[in-house]
C-alpha positions in Angstrom: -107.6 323.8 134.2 -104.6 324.0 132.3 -103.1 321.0 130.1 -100.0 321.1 132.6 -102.6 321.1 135.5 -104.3 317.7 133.9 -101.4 316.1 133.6 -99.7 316.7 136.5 -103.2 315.2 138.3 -103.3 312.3 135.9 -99.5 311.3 137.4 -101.0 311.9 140.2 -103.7 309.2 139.2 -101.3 306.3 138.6 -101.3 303.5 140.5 -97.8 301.3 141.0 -97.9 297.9 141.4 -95.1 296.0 144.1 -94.5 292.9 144.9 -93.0 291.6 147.9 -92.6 288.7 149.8 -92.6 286.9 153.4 -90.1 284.5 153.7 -90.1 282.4 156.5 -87.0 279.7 157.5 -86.0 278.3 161.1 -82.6 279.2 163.4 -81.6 276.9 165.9 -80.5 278.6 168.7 -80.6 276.7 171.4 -82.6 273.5 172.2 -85.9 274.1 170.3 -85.4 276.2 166.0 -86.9 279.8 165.8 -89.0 281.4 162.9 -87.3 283.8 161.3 -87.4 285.8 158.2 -85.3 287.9 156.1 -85.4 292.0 155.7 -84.1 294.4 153.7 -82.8 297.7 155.2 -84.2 300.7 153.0 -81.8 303.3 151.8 -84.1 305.7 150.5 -87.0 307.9 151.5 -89.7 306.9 152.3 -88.7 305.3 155.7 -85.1 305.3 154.8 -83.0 303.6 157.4 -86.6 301.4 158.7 -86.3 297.3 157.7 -88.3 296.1 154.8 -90.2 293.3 153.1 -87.6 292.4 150.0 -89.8 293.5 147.2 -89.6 295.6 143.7 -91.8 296.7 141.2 -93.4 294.4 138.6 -92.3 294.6 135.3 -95.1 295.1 132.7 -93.6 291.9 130.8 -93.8 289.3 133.6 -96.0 287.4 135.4 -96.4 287.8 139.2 -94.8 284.5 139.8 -91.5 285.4 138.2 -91.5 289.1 139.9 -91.6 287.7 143.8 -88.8 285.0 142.1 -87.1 288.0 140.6 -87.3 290.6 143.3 -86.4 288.0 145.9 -83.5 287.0 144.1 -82.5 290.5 143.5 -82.6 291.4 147.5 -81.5 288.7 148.8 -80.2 285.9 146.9 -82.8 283.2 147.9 -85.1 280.7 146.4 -87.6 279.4 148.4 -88.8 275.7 148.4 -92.7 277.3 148.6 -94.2 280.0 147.1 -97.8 281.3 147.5 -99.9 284.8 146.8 -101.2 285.6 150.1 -102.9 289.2 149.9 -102.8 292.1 147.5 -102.5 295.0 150.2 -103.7 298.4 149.1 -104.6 300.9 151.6 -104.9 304.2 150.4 -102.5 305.5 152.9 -100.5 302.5 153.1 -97.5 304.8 151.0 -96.7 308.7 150.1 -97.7 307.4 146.4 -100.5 305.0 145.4 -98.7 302.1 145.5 -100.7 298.4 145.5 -98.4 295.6 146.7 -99.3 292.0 145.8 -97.5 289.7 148.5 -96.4 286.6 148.3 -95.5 284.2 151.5 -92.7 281.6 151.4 -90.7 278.9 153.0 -87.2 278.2 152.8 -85.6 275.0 154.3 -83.3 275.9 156.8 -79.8 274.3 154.7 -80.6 276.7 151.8 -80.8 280.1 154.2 -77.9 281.9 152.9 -75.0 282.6 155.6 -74.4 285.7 153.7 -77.2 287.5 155.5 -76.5 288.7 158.5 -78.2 287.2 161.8 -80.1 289.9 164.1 -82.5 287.7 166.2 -80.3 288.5 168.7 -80.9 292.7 168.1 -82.9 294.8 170.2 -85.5 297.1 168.1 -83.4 300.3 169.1 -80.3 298.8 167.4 -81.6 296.9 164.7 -83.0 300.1 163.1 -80.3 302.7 162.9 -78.7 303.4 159.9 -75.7 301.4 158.4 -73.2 301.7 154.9 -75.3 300.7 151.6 -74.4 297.8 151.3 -76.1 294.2 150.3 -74.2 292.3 153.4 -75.3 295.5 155.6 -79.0 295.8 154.4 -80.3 292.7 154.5 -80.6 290.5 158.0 -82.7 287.5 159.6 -84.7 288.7 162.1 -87.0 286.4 164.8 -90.6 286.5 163.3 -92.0 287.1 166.6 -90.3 290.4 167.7 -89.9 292.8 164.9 -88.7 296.4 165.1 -90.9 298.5 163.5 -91.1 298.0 160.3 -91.5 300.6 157.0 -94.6 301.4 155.3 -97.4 298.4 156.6 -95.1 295.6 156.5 -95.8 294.5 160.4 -99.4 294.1 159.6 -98.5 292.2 156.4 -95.9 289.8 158.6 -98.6 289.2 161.0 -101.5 288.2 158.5 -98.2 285.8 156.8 -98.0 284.6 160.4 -101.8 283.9 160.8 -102.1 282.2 157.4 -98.7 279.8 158.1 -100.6 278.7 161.5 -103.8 278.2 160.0 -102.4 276.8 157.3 -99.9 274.3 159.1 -103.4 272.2 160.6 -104.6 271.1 157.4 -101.8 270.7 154.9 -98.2 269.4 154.9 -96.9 272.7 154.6 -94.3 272.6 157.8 -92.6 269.7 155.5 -91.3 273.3 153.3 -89.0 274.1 156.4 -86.9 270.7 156.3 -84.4 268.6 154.7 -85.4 266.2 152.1 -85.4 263.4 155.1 -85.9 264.2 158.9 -86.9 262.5 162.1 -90.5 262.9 163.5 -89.0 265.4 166.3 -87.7 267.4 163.5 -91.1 267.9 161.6 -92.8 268.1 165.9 -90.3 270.9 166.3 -91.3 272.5 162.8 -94.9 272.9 164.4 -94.2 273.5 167.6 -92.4 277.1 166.2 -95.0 277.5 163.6 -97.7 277.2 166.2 -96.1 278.7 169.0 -96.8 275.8 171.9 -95.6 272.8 172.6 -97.4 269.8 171.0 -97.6 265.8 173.0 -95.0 263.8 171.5 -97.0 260.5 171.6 -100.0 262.1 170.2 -98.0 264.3 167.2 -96.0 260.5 166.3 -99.8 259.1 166.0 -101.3 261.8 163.8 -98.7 262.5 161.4 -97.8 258.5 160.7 -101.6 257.8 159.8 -101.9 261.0 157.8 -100.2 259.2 154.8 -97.7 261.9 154.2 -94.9 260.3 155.0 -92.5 257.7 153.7 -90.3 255.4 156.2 -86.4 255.1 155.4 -84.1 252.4 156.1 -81.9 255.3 158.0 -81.4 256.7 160.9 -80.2 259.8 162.6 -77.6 258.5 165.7 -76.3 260.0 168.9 -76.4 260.4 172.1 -79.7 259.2 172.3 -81.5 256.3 170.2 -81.3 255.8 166.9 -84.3 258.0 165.2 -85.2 257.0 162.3 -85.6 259.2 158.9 -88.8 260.2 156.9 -88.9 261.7 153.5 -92.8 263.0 152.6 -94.7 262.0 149.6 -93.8 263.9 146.6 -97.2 262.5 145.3 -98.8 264.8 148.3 -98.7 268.3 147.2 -97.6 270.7 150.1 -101.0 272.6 150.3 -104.3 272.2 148.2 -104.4 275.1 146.1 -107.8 274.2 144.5 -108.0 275.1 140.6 -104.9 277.2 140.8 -103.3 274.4 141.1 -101.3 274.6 137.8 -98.8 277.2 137.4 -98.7 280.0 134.9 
């Protein structure tokens, strides 16, 4: 074996490192809001012209944290009200190159979303895969989290274990409260679950379960209109969204 022979396998050898994200918000389109989440349209082989996690590579001089911030910010322009590692995905196959992508999943309330990104709930697979201009108002999109085109590299497999981990999630934490408004009514945080769980929930029931939970606060207001006046709840900033055990503390 030559020296050009052993390192041309030793490049071969490397491992990458990506990080990318879920993002998940809610899109009212008619009576009840739909989970959605933001993609990036690749422009490059592999998979050029297939939709995307936004993601990037991780810089040797930060810490995981600051790369889904980064990368995020980079793609799309957002900053999510949650943040969370979910999986570090690494299938052999999984890319051309061995590439190892940590994933993060995230929540974004719903007045933050920005109305720069263009909304394709409405797009059929076919149509919302073809190629468009370069461009960051053309390349990135909402799409409804439930009926993805098909997506580059293993990214549907990574939305649906996001998915899985949201609805698990959702039954023993506060975590829909990372999908509203600093104050809401209780159909508000009923409708947050509803999406998130995919069926409807008993009104009477929900009202019960969430007031003697202890993670909400009564206001003085309340939302008017053409029904009666409902009032508003902030949650407990002394709750935290989910138990995260001894990672609670950030690095």
């Amino acid at each position: 074996m030559t020296p050009a022979q052993t390192a041309e396998d030793a490049a071969d050898d490397v491992t990458r490192v990506a990080v990318s994200t879920v993002i998940f918000s809610l899109r009212r389109e008619s009576d009840s809001p739909t989970l959605v989440l933001p993609l990036v349209r690749r422009t490059r082989d592999p998979y050029e012209g297939l939709w995307a996690l936004p993601g990037g590579w991780l810089d040797g001089a930060e810490s995981l944290d600051a790369a889904a911030s980064r990368t995020l910010s980079e793609t799309t322009g957002l900053a999510p009200s949650y943040l969370e590692q979910l999986y570090a995905f690494g299938a052999v196959d999984r890319s051309p190159s061995r590439v190892v992508s940590i994933v993060y999943w995230a929540l974004l309330r719903a007045d933050a979303a920005s109305t720069e990104l263009i909304d394709r709930t409405k797009d059929a697979p076919d149509s919302a895969t073809r190629n468009a201009p370069a461009s960051a108002l053309e390349n990135t999109g909402w799409f409804d989290a439930a009926s993805l085109p098909r997506l580059a590299f293993d990214h549907n497999e990574i939305v649906d274990y996001a998915l899985w981990r949201l609805r698990n999630k959702v039954g023993y934490s506060r975590i829909a409260h990372g999908l509203l408004a600093d104050e809401f009514t209780l159909a508000d945080l009923r409708e947050v679950y509803e999406s998130i769980l995919g069926r409807r929930l008993d009104p009477a029931n929900f009202r019960r379960q969430v007031e003697n939970s202890g993670t909400l606060i009564p206001t003085d207001r309340f939302r008017t209109g053409s029904h009666r006046p409902a009032r508003l709840y902030r949650y407990n900033r002394d709750v935290e969204l989910a138990e995260r055990g001894p990672l609670s503390v950030r690095h």
